[in-house]
Structures are given as C-alpha cells and as structure tokens.
C-alpha positions as CSV (number, residue, x, y, z in Angstrom):
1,X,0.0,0.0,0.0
2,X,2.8,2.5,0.6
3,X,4.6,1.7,-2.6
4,X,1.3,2.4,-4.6
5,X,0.9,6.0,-2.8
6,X,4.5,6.4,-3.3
7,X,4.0,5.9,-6.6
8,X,1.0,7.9,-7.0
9,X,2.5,10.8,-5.5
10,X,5.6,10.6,-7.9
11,X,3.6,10.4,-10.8
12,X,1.8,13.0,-9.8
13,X,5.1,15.7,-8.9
14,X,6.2,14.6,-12.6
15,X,2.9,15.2,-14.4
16,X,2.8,18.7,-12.5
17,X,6.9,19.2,-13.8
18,X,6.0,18.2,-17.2
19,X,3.2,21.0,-17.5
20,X,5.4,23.8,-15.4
21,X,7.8,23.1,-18.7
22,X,5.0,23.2,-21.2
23,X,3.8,26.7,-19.6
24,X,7.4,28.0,-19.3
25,X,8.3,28.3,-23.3
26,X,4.5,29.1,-24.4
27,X,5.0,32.2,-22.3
28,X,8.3,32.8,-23.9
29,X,6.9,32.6,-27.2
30,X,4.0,35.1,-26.2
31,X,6.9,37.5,-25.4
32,X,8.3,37.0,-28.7
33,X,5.3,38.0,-30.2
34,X,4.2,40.6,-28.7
35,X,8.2,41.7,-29.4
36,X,7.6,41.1,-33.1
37,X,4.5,42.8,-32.9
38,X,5.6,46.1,-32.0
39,X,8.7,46.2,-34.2
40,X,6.5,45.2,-36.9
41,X,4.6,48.3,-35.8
42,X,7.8,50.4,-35.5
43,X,8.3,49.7,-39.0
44,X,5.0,50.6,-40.1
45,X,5.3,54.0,-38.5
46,X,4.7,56.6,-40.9
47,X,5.1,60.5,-42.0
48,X,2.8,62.2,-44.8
49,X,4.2,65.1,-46.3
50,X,1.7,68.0,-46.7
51,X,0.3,69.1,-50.0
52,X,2.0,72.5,-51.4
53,X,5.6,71.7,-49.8
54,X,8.2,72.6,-52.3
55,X,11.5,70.0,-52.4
56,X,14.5,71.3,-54.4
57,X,15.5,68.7,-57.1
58,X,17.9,68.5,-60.2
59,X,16.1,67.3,-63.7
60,X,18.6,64.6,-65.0
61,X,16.8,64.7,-68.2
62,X,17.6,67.4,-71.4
63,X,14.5,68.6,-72.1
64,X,13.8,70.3,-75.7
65,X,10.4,71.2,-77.3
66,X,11.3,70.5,-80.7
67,X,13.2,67.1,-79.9
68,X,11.0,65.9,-77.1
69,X,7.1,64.5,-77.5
70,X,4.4,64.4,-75.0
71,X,4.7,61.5,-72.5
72,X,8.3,61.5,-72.8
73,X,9.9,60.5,-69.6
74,X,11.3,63.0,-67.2
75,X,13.7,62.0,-64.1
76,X,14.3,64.4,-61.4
77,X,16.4,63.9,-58.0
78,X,15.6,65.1,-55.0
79,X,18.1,67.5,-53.5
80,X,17.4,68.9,-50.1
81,X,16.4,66.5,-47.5
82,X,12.7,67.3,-46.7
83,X,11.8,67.0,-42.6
84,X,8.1,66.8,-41.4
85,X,7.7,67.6,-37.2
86,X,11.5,67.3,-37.3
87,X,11.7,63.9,-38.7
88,X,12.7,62.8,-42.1
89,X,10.2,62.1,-44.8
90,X,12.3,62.5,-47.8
91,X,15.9,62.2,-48.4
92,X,18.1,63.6,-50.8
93,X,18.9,60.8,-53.6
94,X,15.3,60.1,-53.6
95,X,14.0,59.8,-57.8
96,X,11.0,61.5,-58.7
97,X,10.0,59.8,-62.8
98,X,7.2,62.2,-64.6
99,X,6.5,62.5,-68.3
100,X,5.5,65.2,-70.5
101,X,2.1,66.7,-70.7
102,X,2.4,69.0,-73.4
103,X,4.1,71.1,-76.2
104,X,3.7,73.5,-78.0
105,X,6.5,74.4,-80.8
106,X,7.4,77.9,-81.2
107,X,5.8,79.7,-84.4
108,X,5.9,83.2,-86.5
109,X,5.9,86.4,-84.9
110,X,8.3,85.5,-82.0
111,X,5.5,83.1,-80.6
112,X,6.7,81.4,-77.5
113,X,7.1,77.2,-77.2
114,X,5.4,76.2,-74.2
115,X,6.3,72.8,-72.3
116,X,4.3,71.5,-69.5
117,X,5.6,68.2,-67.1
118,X,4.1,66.5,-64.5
119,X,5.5,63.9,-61.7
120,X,3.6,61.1,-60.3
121,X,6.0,58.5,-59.1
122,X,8.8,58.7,-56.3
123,X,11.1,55.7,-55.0
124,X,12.8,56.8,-51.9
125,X,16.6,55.2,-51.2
126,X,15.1,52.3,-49.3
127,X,13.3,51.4,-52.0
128,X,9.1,51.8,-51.4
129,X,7.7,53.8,-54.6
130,X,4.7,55.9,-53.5
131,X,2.2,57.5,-56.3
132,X,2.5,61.8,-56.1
133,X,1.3,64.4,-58.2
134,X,4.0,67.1,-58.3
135,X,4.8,70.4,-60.8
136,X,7.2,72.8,-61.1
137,X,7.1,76.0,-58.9
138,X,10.0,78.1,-59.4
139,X,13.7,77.6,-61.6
140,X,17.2,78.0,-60.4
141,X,18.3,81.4,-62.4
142,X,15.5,81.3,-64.9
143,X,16.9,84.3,-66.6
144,X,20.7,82.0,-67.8
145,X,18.0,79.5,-69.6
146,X,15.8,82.2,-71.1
147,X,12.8,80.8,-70.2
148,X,9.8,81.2,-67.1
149,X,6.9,79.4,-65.4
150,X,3.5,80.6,-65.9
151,X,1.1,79.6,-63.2
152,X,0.7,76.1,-64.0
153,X,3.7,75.5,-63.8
154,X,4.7,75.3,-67.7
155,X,8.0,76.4,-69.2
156,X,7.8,79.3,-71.6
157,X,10.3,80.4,-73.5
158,X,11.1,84.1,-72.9
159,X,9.2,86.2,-75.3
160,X,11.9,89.0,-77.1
161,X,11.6,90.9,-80.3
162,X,15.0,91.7,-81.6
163,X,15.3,95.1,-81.4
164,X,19.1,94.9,-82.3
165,X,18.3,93.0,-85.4
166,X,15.8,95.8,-86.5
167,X,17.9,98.5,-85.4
168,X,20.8,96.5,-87.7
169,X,17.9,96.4,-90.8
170,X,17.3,100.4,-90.4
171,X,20.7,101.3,-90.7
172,X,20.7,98.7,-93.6
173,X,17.8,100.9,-94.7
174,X,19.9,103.9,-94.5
175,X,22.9,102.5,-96.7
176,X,20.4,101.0,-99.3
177,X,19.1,104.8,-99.3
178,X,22.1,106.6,-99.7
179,X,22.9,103.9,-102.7
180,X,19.6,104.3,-104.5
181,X,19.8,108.2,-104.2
182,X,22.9,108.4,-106.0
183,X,21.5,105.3,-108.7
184,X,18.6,107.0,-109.4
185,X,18.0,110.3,-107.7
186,X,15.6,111.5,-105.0
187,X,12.1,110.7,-107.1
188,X,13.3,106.8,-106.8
189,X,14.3,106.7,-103.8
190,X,11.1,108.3,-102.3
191,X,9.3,104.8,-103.4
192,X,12.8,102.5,-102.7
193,X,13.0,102.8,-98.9
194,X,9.5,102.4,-97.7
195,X,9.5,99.0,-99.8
196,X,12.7,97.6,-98.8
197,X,12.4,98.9,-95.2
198,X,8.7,97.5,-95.1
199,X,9.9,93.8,-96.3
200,X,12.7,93.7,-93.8
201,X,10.6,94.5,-90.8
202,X,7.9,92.4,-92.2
203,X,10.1,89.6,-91.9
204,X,11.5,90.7,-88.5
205,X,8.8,91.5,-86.8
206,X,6.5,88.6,-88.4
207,X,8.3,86.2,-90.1
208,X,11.1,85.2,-87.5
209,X,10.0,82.0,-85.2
210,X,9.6,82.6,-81.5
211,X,12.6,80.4,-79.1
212,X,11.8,77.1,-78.3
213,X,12.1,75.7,-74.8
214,X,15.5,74.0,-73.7
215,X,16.2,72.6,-70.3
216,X,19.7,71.2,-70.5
217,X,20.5,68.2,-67.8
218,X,21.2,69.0,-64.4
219,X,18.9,72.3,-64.1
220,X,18.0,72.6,-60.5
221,X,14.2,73.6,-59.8
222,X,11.5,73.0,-56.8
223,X,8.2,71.5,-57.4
224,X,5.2,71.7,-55.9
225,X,2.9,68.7,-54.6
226,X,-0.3,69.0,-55.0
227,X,-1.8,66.4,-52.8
228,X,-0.1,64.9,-48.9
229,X,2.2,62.0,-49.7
230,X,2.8,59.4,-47.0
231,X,5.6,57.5,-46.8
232,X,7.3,55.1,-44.4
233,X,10.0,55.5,-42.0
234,X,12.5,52.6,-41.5
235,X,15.4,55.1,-40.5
C-alpha cells in the first residue's frame, strides 16, 4: 500500500513538472510575439508630407520642345532633405519619374514654345515607390535658360523681339538709301526705302519663329505637390 501512494504521488510531482515546462516556453513565445509585434509596428510607423511643400530637385533629363514628345519621360532627383515635425520624410537621392504633358512648338511672330511636365512617381533610397502628383514651382536662375513658369507651372520660352536685329535692318535701310539716291535720284528713292524697309521689318517682326524651350540636364528647380504624400519610415 505505501509503494502504490508512493508511486501515486511521484507520478503525480512529474505530471505537474512536465506541464510547469509546457507553460514555461508558451509564455516565452508570447513574449516573442508581442516583441515582433511592436517592431512590426515600429516599422510601419509613418510620416505624410503636406500638400503644397516645395523639395529642391535636379532634372537629370535634357528637355527640348522640338526634340522631345508628350509623354516623354522625365527624371528628377531630390536635392534637399525634406523634414516633417523634425523627422525625415524624404531624403536627398530620392528619384522622382514624370512624363511630358504638353508642347507647344514655337511659331511666327516671335511666338513662344510652351512645355508642361508633371510627376507622379517617387522611389525613396530604401526602395518603397509611392504615387504623387508634383509640378514645377519656381527655376534655379530662370533668366541664364531664357525661359519662365507661368502659373501652372509650364515652361515658356522668354518672349523678345529683336530690337538689335531691327535697329541692324534700319541702318541697312539707310545705306540702301544713300545707294539708291545716287542710282537714281531723289524721285526713286522716295518709293525704294519704304519697300525695302517695309519687307525687312515684315520679316523681323513677323516672319522670325519665336525660341523654343530648352532645359539642358542637371537644371535645379522645386516643385510643388499638389496632394499629402505618405511615406514610411524605416530610418
């Protein structure tokens, strides 16, 4: 009889080791998870950039309204680390791809070319791509590449009639005048300088195309976003 409860009471301090062991690693494992859990949150954490902020990038890509067509890709990289409540949203190195939304070629009578872009994709450094919609706001010394931004944020080549080449055709005027007077006297010459100056101005003033549009590589410029762009942050 005092084997059997010796027994029984063995078994019994084994069965209660045996589940003290199964409790100990399930509530190691819980710790674990609740570990993973909240890194896996950490790394979820994330900052959204406000619509209208302006980042400084460089346009890798020559731009040229009689070479390029719409759609056309356009690259940009960001320049200037962008910081939201102190923390960093975007850093420099980040790629912004766009394309080409319009052009219009330069024409007769010193008509402007107009270009227009637009951004919609940016991969940060880590590698997460996140849809934006972004446009130029303002150039890096405009007035070197001869061209400005309307409000939309288009490129339009600067607008210039050429007063030097005019003032070069009148004193042409003035030499073809002074040779016509001595050809065929004053009565002739009365009707020779209104025509000849009147076709040379003509073609000045109306025949001469307008500039076209040229962004060479590199150009630094900040655009705009339109809308908030979130993004995550590992680092």
């Amino acid at each position: 009889m005092t084997n059997i409860r010796r027994a029984a009471a063995f078994m019994l301090i084994f069965a209660f080791a045996a589940l003290a062991q199964d409790s100990t690693p399930s509530e190691a494992l819980s710790h674990r998870m609740i570990g993973g859990e909240s890194a896996s949150s950490a790394a979820r954490a994330t900052l959204t950039v406000p619509a209208d902020t302006e980042v400084k990038v460089q346009v890798l890509s020559g731009i040229h309204s009689q070479i390029n067509h719409v759609n056309d890709p356009v690259i940009a990289e960001v320049l200037n680390a962008v910081f939201v409540g102190g923390k960093l949203a975007l850093p420099p190195g980040s790629l912004l791809d766009g394309h080409i939304t319009m052009i219009r070629n330069a024409g007769h009578m010193h008509r402007a070319a107009e270009l227009g872009m637009r951004f919609d994709r940016i991969t940060l450094p880590d590698g997460q791509e996140k849809p934006v919609a972004a446009v130029l706001a303002a150039l890096e010394h405009p007035e070197m590449l001869d061209i400005h931004l309307d409000q939309e944020g288009h490129l339009i080549s600067n607008r210039m009639m050429p007063w030097k080449a005019l003032g070069g055709g009148f004193a042409a005027f003035g030499a073809f005048g002074v040779l016509k007077i001595a050809a065929v006297g004053s009565a002739g010459a009365s009707l020779a300088l209104p025509l000849g100056g009147a076709a040379l101005i003509s073609y000045e003033a109306l025949w001469r195309r307008g500039r076209e549009v040229n962004l060479p590589p590199d150009v630094q410029c900040r655009l705009r976003l339109n809308y908030p762009l979130t993004v995550h942050i590992p680092w």
